[in-house]
Structure formats: C-alpha cells, structure tokens
C-alpha positions in Angstrom: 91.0 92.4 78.1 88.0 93.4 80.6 90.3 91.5 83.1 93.4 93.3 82.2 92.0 96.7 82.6 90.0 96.1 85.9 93.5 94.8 87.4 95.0 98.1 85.5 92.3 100.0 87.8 92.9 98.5 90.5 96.9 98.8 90.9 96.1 102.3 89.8 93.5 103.2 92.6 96.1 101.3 95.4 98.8 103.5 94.5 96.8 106.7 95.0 95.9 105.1 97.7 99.4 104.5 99.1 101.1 108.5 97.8 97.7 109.6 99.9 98.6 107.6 102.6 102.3 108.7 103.2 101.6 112.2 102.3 98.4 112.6 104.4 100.9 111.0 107.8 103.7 112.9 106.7 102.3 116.4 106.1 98.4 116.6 107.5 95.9 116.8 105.1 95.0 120.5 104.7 99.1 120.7 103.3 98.6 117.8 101.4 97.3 118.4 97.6 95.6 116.4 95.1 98.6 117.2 92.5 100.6 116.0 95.3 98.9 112.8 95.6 98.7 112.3 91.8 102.8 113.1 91.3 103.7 110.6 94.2 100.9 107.8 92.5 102.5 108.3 88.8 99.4 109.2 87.8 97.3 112.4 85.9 95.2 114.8 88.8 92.6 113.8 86.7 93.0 110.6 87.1 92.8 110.8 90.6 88.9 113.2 90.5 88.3 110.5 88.0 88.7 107.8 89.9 88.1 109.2 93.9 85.7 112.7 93.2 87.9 114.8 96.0 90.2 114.9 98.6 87.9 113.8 101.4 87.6 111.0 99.2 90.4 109.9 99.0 91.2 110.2 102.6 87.9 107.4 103.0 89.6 104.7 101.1 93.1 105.2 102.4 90.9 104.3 105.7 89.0 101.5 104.6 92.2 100.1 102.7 94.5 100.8 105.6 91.3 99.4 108.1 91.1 96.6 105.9 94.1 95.5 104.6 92.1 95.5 100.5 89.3 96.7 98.7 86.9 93.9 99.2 84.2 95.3 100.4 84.0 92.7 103.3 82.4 93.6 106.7 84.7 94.0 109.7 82.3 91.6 111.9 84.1 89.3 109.1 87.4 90.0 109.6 88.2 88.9 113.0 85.2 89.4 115.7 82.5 86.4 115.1 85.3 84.5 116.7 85.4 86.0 119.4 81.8 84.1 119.9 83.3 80.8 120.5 85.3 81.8 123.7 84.1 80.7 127.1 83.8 83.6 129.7 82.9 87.2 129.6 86.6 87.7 130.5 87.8 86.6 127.1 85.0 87.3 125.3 86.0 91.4 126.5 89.7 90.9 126.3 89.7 89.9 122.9 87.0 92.6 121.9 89.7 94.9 123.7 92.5 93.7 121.5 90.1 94.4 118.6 90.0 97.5 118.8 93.6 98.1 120.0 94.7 96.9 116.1 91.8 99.1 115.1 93.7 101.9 116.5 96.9 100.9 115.9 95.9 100.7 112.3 93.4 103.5 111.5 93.8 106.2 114.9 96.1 108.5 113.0 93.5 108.8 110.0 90.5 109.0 112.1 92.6 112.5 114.0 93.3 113.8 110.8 89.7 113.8 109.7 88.6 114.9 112.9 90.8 117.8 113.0 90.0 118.6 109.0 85.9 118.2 109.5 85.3 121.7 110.5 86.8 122.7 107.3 85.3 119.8 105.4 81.5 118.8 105.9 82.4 115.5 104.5 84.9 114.5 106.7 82.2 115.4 109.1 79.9 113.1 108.1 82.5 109.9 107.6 83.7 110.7 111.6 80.1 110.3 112.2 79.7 107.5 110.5 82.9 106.0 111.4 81.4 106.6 115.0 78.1 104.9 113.9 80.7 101.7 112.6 82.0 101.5 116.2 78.7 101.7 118.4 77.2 99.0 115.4 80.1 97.1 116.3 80.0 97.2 119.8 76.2 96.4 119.6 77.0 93.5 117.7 79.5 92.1 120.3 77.4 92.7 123.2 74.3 90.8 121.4 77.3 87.8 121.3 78.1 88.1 124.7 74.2 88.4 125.8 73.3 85.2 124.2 75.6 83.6 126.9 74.4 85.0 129.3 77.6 87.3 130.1 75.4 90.5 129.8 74.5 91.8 133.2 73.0 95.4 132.2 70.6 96.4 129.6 72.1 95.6 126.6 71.8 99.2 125.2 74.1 100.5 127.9 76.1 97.7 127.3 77.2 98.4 124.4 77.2 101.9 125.1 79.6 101.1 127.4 81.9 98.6 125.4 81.8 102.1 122.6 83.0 104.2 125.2 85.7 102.4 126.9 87.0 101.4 123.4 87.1 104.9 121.7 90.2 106.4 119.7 90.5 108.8 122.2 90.5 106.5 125.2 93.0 104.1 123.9 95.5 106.7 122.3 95.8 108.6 125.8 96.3 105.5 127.4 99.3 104.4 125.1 100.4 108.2 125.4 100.9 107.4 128.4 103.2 104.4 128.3 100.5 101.4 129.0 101.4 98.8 127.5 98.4 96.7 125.8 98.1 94.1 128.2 97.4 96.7 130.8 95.0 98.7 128.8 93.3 94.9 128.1 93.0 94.0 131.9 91.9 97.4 133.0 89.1 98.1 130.4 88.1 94.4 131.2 87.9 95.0 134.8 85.5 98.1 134.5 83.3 96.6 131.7 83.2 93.5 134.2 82.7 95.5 137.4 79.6 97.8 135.4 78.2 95.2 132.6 79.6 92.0 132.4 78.7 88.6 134.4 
C-alpha cells in the first residue's frame, strides 16, 4: 500500500510537472497560473501548493526533471561528465565538456531565460539563477580539477575554470546558435580559445 501511494505521488508530481512545463514554454510564466497548471495536470490547485509550495517552485523541478531526465536526486558530475576523465588530450577532454554543456542548453536554456526574466518579480527565482550559476562554475571547477590532474591545465586553475564557466554560459551558447553555428563549430571554436588561454 506504502508502495502504491508513493508511485500515486510520484505520477502525480510528473504530471504537474509536464502541464508546467508546456504551459511555462508556451505562454511565459508571469501568464502562466497555478489553476492553469493544476487543470492541465488533472489535479486539485491544492494539490499542486500541497505538493510544490508556489509557482517558483514548480518552475525548479520542471528544471531539474527536464535537466535530469527524473527525480533521482543524482548529481550531474554522475550523469555524463566523470567520463570525460578517461579521454587522452586536453582537446577531447574540452570538446566533450563543450558538448556537455551544449545538451545542457539544449535541454534547460529556455527555463533558465524564463527565470531570469521573472527574478526581478520573484526573489526566488533570483536565488535558483544564482544557484543555478553556482551549479555551473562547481561544475566547471570540477572538470578543470580532471583536466589538471593530467597535466592539461596551463593557468591557475581558478581562472581556469573561470574561464571554462564563461565560454560555456547560456548566453554564450544561445547567441551562437542564434546565429546559425552549427555545434561542431561552436565545439572547435570554444576549444581553440580555452586551448589558446588555459589549456596544454
């Protein structure tokens, strides 16, 4: 029975997660509602404060979900970059931190520019863009500690990473697709610079 309702919960929370989802990428967030979310889901408002606390809230876990791919509460150095440990050169040690975060933003950008453009309204959504900021410059910390261990690292490691944060921002990589590069190109030429300034 315990069983039963925790699975109960949990197709529950996805499907508010899901009507947020759609309706936050369809209509902005400031137009979307909570009784919006909740009619789309099947589900009671309450249900939905019950269950998320607020609209800021909910807007979180459609980004960890949609980052993620689930609700395990697994970290993303887990999900794809201690791998990138085992290749042999700086090159593809960088190109495939590159593509890293090119699936990052593929998956999460559109989120990430809602909450940025609802924060001034919203001092929670201030805080997650902070923290989501915070996520990125840990993860690019993380990378360059890989890539120093081999001896790839040819700048203090602080800039480094600094550096590798930068170059693989939202911003960065959504202007450069605005523009029509394809990924390969946006691969090779962040690559270059990070090699040219950081990298052995």
């Amino acid at each position: 029975m315990v069983v039963k309702r925790a699975d109960s919960a949990r197709r529950t929370e996805l499907a508010v997660i899901d009507a947020a989802r759609a309706l936050f990428l369809d209509t902005g967030y400031g137009s979307t509602t909570i009784k919006q979310i909740a009619q789309r889901a099947g589900v009671s408002q309450e249900t939905v404060y019950k269950r998320f606390g607020s609209k800021a809230a909910v807007l979180k876990c459609v980004y960890d979900v949609t980052l993620a791919g689930d609700l395990e509460d697994k970290p993303m150095a887990d999900r794809g970059l201690r791998g990138l440990a085992e290749e042999p050169d700086a090159a593809a040690m960088l190109a495939g931190y590159v593509r890293f975060a090119l699936d990052f933003h593929e998956r999460v950008g559109p989120l990430v520019s809602l909450a940025r453009q609802a924060q001034g309204t919203e001092p929670d959504l201030k805080d997650f863009v902070r923290t989501i900021d915070g996520e990125r410059r840990t993860g690019a910390g993380f990378f360059v500690r890989a890539c120093a261990s081999k001896g790839f690292v040819s700048i203090d490691p602080d800039r480094a990473a600094d550096e590798v944060w930068l170059l693989t921002s939202f911003a960065l990589l959504g202007d450069a697709r605005s523009r029509g590069w394809s990924d390969d190109e946006i691969v090779d030429w962040i690559v270059a610079s990070l090699r040219a300034e950081a990298f052995a």
